[in-house]
C-alpha positions as CSV (number, residue, x, y, z in Angstrom):
1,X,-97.6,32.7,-12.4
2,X,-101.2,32.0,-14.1
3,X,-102.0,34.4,-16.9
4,X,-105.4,32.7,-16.2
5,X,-105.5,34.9,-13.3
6,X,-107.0,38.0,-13.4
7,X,-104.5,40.1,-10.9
8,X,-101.7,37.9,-12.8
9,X,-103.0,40.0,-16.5
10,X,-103.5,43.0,-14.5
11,X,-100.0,43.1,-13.3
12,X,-98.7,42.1,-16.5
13,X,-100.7,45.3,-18.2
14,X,-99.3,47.5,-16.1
15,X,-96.4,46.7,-16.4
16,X,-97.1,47.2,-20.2
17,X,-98.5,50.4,-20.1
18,X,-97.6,51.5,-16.9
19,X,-97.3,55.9,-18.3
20,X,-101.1,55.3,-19.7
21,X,-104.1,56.5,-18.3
22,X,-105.7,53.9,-16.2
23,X,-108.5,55.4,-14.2
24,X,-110.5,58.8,-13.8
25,X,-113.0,60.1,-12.1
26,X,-114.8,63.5,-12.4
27,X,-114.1,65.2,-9.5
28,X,-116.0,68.6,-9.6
29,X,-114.8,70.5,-12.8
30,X,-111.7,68.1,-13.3
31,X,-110.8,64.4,-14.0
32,X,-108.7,62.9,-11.1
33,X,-106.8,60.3,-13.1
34,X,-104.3,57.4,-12.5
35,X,-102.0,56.2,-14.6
36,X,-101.9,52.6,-14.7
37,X,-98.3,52.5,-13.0
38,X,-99.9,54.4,-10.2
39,X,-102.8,52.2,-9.9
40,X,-100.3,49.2,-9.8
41,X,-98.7,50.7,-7.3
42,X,-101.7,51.3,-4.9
43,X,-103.0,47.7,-5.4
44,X,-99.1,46.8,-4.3
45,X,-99.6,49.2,-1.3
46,X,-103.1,47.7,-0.4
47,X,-102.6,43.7,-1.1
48,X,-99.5,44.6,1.6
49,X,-102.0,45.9,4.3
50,X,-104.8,43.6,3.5
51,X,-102.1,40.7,4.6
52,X,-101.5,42.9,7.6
53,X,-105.2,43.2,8.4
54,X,-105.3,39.2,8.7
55,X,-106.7,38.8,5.4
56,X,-106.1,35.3,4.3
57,X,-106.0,33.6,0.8
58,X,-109.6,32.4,-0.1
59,X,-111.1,34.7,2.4
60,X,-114.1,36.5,1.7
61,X,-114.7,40.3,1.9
62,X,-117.8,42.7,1.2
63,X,-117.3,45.3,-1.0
64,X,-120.5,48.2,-0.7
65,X,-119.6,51.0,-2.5
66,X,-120.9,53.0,-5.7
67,X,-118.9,52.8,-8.9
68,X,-115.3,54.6,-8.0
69,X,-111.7,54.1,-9.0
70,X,-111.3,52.7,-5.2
71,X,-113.8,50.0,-5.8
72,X,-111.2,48.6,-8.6
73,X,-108.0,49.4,-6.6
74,X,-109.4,46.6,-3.7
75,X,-111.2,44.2,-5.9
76,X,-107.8,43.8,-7.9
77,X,-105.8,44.2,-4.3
78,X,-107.7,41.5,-3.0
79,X,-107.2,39.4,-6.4
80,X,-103.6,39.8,-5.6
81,X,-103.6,38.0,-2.7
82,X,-106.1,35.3,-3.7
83,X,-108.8,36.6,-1.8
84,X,-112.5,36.5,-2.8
85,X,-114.3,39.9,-3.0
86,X,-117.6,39.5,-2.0
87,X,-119.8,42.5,-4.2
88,X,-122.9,44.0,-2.7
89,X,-125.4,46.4,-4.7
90,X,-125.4,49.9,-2.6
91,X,-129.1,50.2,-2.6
92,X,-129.3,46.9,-0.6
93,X,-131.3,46.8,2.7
94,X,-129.6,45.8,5.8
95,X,-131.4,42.6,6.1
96,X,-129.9,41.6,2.1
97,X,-126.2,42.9,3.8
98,X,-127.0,40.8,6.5
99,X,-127.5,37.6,4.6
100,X,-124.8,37.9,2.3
101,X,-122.4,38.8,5.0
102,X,-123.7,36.2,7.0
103,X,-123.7,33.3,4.0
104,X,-120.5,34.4,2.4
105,X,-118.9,34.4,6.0
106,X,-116.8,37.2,5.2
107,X,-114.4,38.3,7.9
108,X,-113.7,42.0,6.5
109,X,-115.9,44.6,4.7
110,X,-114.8,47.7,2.4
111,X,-117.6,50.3,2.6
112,X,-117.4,53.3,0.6
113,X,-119.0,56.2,3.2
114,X,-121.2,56.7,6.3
115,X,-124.4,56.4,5.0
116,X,-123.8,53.0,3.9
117,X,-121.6,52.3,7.0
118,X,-124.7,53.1,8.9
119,X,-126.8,50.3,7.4
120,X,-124.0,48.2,7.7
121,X,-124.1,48.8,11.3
122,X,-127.4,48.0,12.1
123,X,-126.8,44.2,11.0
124,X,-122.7,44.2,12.3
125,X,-124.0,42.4,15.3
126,X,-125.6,39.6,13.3
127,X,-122.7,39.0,11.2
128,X,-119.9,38.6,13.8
129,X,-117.1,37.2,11.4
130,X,-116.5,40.7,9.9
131,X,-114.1,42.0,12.7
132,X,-112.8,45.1,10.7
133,X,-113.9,47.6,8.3
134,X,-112.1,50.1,5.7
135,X,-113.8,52.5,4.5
136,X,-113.2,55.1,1.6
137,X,-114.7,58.6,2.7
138,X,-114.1,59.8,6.3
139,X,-116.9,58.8,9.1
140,X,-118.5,59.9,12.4
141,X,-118.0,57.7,15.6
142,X,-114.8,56.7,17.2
143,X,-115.5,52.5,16.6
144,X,-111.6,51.4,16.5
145,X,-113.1,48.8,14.1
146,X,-113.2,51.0,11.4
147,X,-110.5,52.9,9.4
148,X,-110.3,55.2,6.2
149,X,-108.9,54.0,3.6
150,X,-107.0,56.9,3.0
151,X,-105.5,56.4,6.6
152,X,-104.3,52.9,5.7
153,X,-103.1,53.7,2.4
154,X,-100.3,56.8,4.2
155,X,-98.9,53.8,5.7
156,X,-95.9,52.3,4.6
157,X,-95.7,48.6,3.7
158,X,-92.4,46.7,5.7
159,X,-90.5,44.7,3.9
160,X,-91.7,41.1,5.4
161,X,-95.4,42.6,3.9
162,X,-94.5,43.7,0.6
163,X,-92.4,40.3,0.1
164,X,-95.8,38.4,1.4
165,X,-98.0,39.5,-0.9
166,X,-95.8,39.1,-3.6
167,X,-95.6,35.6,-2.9
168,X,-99.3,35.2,-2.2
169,X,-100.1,36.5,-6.4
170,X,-96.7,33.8,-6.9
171,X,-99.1,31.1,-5.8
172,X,-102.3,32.4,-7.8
173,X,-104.3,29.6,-9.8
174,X,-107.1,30.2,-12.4
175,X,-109.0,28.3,-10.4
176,X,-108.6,30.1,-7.2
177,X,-112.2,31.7,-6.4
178,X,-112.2,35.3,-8.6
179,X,-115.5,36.6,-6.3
180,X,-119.0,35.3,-5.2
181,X,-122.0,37.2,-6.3
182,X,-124.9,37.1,-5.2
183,X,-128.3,37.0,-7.0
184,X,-132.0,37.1,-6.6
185,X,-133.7,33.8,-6.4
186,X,-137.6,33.4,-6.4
187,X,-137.5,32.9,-2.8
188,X,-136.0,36.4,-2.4
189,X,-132.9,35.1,-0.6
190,X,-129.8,35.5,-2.2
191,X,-127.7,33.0,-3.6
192,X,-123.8,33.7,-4.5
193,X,-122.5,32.2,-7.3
194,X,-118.8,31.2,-7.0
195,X,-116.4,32.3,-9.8
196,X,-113.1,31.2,-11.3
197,X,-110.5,33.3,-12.6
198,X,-110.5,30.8,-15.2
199,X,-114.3,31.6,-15.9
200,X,-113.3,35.5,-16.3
201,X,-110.2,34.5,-18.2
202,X,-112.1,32.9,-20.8
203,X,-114.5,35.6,-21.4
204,X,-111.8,38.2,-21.8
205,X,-110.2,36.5,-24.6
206,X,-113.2,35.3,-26.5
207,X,-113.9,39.0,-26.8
208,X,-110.8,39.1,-28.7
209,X,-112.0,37.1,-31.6
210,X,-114.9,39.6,-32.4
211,X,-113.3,43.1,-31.3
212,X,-110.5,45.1,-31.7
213,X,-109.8,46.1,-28.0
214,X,-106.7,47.6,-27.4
215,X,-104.9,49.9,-25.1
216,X,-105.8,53.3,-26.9
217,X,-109.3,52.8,-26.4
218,X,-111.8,53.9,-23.4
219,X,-114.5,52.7,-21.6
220,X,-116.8,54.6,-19.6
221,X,-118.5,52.5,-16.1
222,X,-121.8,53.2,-15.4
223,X,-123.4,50.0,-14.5
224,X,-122.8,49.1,-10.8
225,X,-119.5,46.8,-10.4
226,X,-121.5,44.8,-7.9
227,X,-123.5,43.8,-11.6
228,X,-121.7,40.9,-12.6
229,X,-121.8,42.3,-16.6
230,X,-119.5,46.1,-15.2
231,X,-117.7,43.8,-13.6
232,X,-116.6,41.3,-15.8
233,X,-116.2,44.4,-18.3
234,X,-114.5,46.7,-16.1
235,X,-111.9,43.4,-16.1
236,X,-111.4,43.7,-19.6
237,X,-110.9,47.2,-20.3
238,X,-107.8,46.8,-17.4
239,X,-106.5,44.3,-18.1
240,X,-106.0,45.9,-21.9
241,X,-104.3,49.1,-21.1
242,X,-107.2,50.9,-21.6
243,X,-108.7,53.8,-19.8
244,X,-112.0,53.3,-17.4
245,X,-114.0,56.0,-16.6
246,X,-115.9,55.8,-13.6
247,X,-119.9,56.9,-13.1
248,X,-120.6,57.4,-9.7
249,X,-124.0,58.8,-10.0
250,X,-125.7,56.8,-13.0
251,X,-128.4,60.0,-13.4
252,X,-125.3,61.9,-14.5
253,X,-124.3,59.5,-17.2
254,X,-125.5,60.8,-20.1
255,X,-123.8,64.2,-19.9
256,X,-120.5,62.1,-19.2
257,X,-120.7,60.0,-22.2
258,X,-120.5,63.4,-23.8
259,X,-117.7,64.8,-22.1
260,X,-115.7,61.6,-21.6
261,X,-116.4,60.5,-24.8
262,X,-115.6,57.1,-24.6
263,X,-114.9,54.7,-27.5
264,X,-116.4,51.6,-26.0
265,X,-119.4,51.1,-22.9
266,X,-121.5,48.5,-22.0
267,X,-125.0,49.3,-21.1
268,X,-128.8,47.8,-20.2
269,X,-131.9,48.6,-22.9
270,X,-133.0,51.9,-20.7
271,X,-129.6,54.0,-21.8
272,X,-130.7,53.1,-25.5
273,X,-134.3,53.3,-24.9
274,X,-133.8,56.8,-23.9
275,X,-132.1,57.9,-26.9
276,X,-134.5,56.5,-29.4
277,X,-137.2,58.0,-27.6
278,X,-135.0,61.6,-27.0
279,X,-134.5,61.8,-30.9
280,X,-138.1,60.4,-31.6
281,X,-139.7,63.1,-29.1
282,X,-137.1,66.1,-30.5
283,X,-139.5,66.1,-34.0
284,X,-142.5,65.0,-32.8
285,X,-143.5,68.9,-32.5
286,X,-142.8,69.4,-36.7
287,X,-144.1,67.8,-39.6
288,X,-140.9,68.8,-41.6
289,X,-138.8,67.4,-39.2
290,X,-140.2,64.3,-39.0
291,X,-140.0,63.7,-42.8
292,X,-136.5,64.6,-42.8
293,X,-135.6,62.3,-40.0
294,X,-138.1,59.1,-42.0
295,X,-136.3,60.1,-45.0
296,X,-132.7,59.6,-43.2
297,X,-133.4,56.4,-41.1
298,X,-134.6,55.0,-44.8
299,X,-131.3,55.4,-46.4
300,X,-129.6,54.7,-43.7
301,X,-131.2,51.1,-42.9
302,X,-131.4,50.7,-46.7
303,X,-127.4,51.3,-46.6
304,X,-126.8,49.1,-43.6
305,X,-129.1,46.5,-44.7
306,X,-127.2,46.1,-47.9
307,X,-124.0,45.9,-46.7
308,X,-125.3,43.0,-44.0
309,X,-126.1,41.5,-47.1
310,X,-122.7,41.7,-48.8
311,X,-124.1,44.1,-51.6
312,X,-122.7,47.7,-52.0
313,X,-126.0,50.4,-51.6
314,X,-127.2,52.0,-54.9
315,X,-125.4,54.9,-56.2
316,X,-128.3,57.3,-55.4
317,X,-128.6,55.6,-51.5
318,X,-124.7,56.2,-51.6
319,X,-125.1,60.0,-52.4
320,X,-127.8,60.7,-49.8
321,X,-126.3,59.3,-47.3
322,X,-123.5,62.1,-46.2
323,X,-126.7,64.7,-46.0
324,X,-128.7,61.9,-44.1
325,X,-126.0,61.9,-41.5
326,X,-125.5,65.8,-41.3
327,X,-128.6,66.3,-40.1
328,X,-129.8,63.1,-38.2
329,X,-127.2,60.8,-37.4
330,X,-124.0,63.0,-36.4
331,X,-126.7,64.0,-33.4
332,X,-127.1,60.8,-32.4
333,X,-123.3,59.8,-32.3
334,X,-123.0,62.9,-31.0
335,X,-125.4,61.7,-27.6
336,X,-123.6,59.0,-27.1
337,X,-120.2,60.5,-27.1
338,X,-118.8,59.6,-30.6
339,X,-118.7,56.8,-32.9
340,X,-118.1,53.2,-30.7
341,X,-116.2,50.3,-31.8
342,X,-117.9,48.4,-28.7
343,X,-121.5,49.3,-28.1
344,X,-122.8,46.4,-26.0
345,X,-126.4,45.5,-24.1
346,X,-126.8,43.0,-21.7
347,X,-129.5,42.4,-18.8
348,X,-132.6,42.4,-20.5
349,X,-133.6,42.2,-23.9
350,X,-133.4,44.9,-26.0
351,X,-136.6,46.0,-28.9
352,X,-135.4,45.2,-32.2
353,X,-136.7,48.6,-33.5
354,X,-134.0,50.2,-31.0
355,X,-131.3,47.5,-32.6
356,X,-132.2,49.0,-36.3
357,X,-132.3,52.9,-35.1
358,X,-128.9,53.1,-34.0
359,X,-127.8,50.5,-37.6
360,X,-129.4,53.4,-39.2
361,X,-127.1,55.8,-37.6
362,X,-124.0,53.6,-38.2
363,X,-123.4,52.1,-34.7
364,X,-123.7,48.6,-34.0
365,X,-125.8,47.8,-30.7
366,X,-124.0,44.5,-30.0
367,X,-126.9,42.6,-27.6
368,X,-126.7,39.4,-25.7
369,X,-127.5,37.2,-23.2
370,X,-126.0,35.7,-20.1
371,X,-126.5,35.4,-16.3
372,X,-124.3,35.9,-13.4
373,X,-123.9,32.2,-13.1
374,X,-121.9,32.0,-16.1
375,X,-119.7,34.6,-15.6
376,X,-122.0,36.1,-16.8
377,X,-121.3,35.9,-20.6
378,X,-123.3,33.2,-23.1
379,X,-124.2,34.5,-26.3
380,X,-123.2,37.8,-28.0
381,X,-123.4,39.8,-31.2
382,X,-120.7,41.4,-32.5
383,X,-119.3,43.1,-35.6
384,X,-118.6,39.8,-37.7
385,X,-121.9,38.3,-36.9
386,X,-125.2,39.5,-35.5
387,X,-128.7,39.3,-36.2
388,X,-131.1,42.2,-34.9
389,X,-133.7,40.4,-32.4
390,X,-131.8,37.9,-31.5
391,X,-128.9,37.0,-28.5
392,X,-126.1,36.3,-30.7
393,X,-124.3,33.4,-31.2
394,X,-122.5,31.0,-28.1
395,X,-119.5,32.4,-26.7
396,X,-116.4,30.3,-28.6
397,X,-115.9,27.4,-26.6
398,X,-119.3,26.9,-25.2
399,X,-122.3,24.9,-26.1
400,X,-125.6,25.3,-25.8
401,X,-128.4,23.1,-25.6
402,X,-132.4,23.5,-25.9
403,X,-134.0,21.3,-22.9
404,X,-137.3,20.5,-21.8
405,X,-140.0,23.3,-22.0
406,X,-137.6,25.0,-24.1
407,X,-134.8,25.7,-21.2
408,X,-131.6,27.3,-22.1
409,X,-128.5,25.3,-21.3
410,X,-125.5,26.1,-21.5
411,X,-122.0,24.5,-20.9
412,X,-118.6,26.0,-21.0
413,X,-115.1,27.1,-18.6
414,X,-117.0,30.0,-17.5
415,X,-120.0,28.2,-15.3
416,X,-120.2,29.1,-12.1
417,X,-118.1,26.4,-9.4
418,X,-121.9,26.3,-7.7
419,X,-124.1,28.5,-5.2
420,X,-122.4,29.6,-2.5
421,X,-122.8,27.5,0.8
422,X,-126.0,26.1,-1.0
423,X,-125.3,22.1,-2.7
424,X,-128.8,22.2,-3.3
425,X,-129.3,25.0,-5.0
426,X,-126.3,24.0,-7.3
427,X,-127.4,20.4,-7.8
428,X,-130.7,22.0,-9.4
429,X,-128.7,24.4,-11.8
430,X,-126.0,22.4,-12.7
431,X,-126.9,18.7,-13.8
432,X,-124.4,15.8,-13.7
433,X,-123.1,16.3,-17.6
434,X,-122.1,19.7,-16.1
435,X,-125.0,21.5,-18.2
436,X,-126.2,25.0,-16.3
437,X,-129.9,25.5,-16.5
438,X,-130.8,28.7,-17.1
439,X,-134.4,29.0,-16.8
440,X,-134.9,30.8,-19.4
441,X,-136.9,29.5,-22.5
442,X,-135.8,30.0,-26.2
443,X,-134.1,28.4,-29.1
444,X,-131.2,28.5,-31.6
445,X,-132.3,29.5,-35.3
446,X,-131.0,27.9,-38.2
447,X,-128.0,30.3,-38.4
448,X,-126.7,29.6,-34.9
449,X,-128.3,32.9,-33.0
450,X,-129.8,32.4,-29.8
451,X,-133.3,34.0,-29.0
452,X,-134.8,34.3,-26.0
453,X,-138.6,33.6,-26.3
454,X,-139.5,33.5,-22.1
455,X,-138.9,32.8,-19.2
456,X,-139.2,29.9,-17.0
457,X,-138.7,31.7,-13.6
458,X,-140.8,34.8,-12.8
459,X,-137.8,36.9,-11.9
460,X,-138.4,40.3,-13.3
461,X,-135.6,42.0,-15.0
462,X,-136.2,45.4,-15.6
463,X,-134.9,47.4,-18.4
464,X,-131.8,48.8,-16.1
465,X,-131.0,45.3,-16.0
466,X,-131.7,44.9,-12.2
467,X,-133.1,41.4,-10.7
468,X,-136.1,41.4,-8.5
469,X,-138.1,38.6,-7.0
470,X,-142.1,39.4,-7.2
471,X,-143.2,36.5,-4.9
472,X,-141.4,38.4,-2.0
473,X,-143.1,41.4,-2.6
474,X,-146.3,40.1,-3.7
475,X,-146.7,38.4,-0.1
476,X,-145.8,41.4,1.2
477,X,-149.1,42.9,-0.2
478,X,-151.2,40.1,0.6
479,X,-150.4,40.4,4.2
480,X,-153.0,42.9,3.9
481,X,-156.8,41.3,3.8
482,X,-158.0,44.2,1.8
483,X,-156.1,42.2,-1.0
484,X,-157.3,39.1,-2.5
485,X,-154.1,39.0,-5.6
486,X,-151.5,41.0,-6.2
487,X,-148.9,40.7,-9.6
488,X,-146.0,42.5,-9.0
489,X,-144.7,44.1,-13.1
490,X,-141.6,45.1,-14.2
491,X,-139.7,42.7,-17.1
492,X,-138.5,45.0,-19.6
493,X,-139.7,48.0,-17.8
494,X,-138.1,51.2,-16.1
495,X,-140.3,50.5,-13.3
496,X,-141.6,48.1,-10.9
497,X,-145.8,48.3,-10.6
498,X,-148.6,46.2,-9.5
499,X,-151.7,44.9,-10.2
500,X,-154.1,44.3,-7.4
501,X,-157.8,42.5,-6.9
502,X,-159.1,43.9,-3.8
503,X,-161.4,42.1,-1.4
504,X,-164.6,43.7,-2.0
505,X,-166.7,43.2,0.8
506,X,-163.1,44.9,3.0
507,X,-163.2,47.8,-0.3
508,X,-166.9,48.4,1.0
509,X,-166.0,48.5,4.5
510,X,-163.2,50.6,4.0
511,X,-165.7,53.1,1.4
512,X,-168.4,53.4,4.9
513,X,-165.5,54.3,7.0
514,X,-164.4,57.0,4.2
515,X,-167.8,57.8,3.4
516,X,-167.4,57.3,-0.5
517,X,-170.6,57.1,-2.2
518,X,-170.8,54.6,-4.9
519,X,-173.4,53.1,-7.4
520,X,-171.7,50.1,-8.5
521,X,-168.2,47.8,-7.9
522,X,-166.7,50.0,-11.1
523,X,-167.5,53.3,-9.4
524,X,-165.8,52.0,-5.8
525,X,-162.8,50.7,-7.2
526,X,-161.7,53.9,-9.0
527,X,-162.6,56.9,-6.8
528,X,-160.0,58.6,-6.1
529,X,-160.5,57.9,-1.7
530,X,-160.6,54.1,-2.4
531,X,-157.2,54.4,-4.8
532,X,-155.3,56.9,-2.5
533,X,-156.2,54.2,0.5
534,X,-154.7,51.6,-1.7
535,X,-151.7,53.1,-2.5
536,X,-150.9,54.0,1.2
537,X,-151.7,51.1,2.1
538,X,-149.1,49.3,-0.7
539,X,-146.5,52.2,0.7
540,X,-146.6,51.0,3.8
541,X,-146.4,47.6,3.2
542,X,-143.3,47.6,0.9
543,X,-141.7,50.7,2.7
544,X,-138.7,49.3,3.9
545,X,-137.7,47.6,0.1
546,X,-134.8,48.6,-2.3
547,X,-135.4,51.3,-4.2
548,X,-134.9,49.1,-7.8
549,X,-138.9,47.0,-6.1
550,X,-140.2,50.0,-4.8
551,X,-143.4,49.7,-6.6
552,X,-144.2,53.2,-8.7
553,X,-147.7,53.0,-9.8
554,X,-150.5,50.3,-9.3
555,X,-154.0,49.8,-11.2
556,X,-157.2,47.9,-9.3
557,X,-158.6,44.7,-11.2
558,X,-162.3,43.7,-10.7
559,X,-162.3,40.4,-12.7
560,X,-162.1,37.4,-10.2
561,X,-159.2,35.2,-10.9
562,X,-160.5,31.1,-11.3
563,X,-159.2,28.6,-12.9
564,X,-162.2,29.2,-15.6
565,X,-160.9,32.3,-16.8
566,X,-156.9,30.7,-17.2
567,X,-155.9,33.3,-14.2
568,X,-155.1,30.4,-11.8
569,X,-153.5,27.0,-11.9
570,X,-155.1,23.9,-10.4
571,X,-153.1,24.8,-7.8
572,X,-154.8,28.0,-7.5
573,X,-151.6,30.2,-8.2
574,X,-151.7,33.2,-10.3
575,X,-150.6,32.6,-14.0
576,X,-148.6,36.0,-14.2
577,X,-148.3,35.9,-18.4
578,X,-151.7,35.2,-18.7
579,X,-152.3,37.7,-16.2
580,X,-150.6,40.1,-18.3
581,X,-151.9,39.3,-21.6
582,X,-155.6,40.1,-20.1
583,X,-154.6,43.4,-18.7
584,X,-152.7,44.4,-21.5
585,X,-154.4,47.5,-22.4
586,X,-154.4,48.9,-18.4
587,X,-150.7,47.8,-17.8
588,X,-150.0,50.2,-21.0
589,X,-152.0,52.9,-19.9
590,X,-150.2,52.7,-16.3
591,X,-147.0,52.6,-17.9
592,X,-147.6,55.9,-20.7
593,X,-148.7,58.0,-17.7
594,X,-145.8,57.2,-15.5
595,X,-144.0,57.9,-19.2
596,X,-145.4,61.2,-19.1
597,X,-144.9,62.4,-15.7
598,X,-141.3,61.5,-15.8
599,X,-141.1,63.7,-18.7
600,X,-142.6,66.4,-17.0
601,X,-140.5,66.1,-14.4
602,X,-137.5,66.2,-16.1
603,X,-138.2,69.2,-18.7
């Protein structure tokens, strides 16, 4: 067998550790949990019945569920027997099910319950290669098409099945296909990038060389699996021995770090963003507690910067520091369940300010950078060398190199095989020397880090770490007359929003049929008839979108956009960063009161 297989290591670990912990869930007030013998065992039992089902090697299957033990059991079932699971993000619309259905040409789907067995359904009849469904919570109708899981599982295996998919993980090959994700492209469309088990393989063990994973740890999952970072992660952390917690509901995550306390989690900026402001917030109300907490984040950084640069703090910094953590940074260990030995952030780039707050407190926010088409792991900090505002250095055993305008490239056993279906598309990322362009703009320092100055594509990745295509929604909006531009926000950002330049003779014409009375363009745009009418307007037009590009807040520009002013290109398209930089000021504004509402909300 290949042991650069991922169900090959996974059957090998539990085998290993087969009386440890393996999987748990919160299930109301208790932890369902699996040991990893008992996981082991229901891969066995569901490999054996995916054979049954017709399932062949290389075949593709949807998997739509939330974050759940199940989700693991048939994504490593379906490794077993060298199939290709085919991950889809459970806010997904039926028309982005459709497509990747569709393009992927899978011929089976996993869904986890009826509400997204419903939008399934309303596309099943455009995507005619999946001829069977499993699904993992009971449903309504009597379609003979589609089974529970649970159903299947009471089944026994014969003997011929068992001893079938036995041999099918015999004939498993790192470079059989591990899964196909698909990703958000500037067209909206998206593409899958097809993975190796060697790709996954090589990530897992380069970890090894910078942390200290083993089987007594836990992880706790909170990022969707359908995210190629969980995913990849979640891989890890079983094929280790250790324990994965599972997050179905992401809103319930930070009472579960608490409870689960779990020694190791990846994350996006918002989960860290939200501490640092929590703690920030919690002495905003007293002067003496926000000198006690200065005084503590001084010694602490002063401690942590000394020891990054190989000099033992002074004797006095060395005294405070005990007190310092009593009353500042035990709380804030404490909200993220306990001291980590892996701390990571991926997705989007993380504030260096946030990097140094949690340094202060003794944790190590291990950031870096990568994209699903590499598996999706580039560049990483870690315990034996990091550098706070930066990506970290290359993965060990691949190279990067700085091409024109600044692009990102990156080589290594862990690029994607290509897009999915899509020659094309893979011809433009991956050049001849077998270099994968990121497009993403940035350069290596003189110590080896990576840092990420821009990017070259306008995708927008938000703070959670999700992908979303403005061009898409921006045409959306501009289906509309009453809307001369629209620039769709969002990089580094909770939230989706939008700026918009209305057409004003339509914005006058709309203001007669209203009856708003006005003195000037300044007085139209903002009162409050005209702005409600816009935002309807923008609801109605974008209704029918994810949740992750639902837009949350807009703001009306009255500065034309020429190519005078640097708003538009020759080619009369809107420069988005200049864009940006001239609305700074109302883009912050937007942002602090949709801050503060939030807030409101929640307290």
């Amino acid at each position: 067998m290949d042991t650069d297989h991922l169900a090959v290591r996974f059957a090998q670990a539990a085998r290993t550790h087969a009386s440890r912990p393996a999987t748990r869930i919160k299930d109301g007030d208790r932890w369902k949990v699996r040991t990893y013998g008992q996981l082991a065992q229901r891969v066995s039992l569901l490999a054996a019945h995916l054979i049954d089902a017709g399932v062949e090697a290389g075949d593709r299957v949807l998997l739509l569920a939330n974050n759940c033990p199940e989700w693991s059991q048939i994504d490593l079932a379906l490794l077993s027997i060298r199939a290709v699971p085919v991950p889809v993000y459970p806010t997904s619309t039926p028309e982005q099910i459709r497509h990747i259905a569709a393009d992927s040409g899978a011929i089976f789907a996993v869904i986890e319950n009826a509400a997204l067995l419903a939008r399934f359904e309303q596309v099943w009849d455009r995507t005619p290669d999946v001829r069977g469904v499993w699904t993992f919570e009971p449903t309504p109708g009597g379609d003979e098409r589609v089974r529970l899981l649970a159903d299947v599982a009471r089944t026994t295996p014969t003997a011929e099945q068992d001893a079938a998919a036995e041999a099918r993980l015999g004939e498993a090959s790192a470079d059989d296909l591990a899964s196909i994700i698909y990703t958000s492209g500037t067209t909206g469309e998206p593409r899958g990038a097809a993975i190796r088990h060697r790709g996954f393989a090589f990530e897992l063990d380069s970890l090894d060389a910078f942390f200290a994973i083993t089987a007594q740890d836990s992880s706790l999952a909170f990022l969707p699996l359908s995210h190629a970072f969980e995913r990849a992660w979640t891989f890890k952390v079983l094929t280790t021995g250790a324990l994965n917690t599972y997050v179905k509901d992401p809103r319930t995550v930070a009472a579960l770090l608490v409870e689960a306390k779990p020694s190791m989690f990846v994350s996006v900026p918002r989960l860290y963003e939200k501490v640092f402001t929590t703690v920030h917030e919690r002495v905003a109300d007293s002067p003496a507690k926000q000198q006690i907490f200065r005084w503590a984040m001084h010694v602490g950084g002063a401690c942590q910067h000394a020891y990054r640069k190989g000099r033992r703090p002074s004797a006095l910094l060395r005294a405070q520091l005990p007190l310092a953590d009593k009353l500042v940074f035990s709380s804030i260990r404490d909200a993220l369940g306990g001291p980590k030995s892996v701390m990571a952030c991926g997705g989007a780039p993380v504030r260096k300010e946030i990097e140094e707050f949690f340094s202060s407190a003794g944790m190590l926010l291990s950031s870096g950078y990568g994209l699903t088409e590499a598996s999706p792991l580039v560049s990483f900090n870690s315990p034996r060398g990091f550098k706070f505002g930066t990506a970290g250095r290359v993965i060990k055993g691949g190279e990067l190199k700085i091409a024109d305008e600044g692009e990102i490239c990156f080589r290594g056993p862990n690029v994607m095989v290509g897009y999915w279906n899509n020659p094309e598309a893979t011809a433009a990322a991956i050049d001849a020397d077998g270099w994968l362009h990121t497009g993403d703009v940035g350069y290596v320092d003189t110590d080896g880090y990576l840092v990420i100055t821009d990017r070259l594509k306008d995708i927008i990745v938000t703070s959670g770490g999700k992908n979303i295509a403005p061009a898409p929604i921006e045409g959306m909006i501009l289906a509309d007359p009453l809307f001369e531009h629209a620039v769709v926000l969002g990089n580094n950002r909770p939230f989706v929003t939008l700026l918009v330049r209305p057409s004003l003779p339509h914005l006058e014409e709309i203001a007669a049929q209203l009856q708003v009375k006005f003195a000037d363009v300044a007085e139209l745009a903002n009162a409050p008839e005209i702005v409600e009418e816009i935002r309807r307007r923008v609801d109605r037009l974008t209704e029918k979108l994810p949740s992750q590009d639902q837009i949350k807040d807009l703001r009306v520009m009255l500065e034309e956009f020429t190519m005078d002013n640097g708003l538009l290109t020759p080619t009369l398209k809107v420069r988005r960063r200049q864009v940006e930089e001239r609305f700074a000021a109302l883009i912050e504004d937007m942002y602090a009161k949709l801050s503060e509402a939030r807030d409101r909300l929640t307290h």
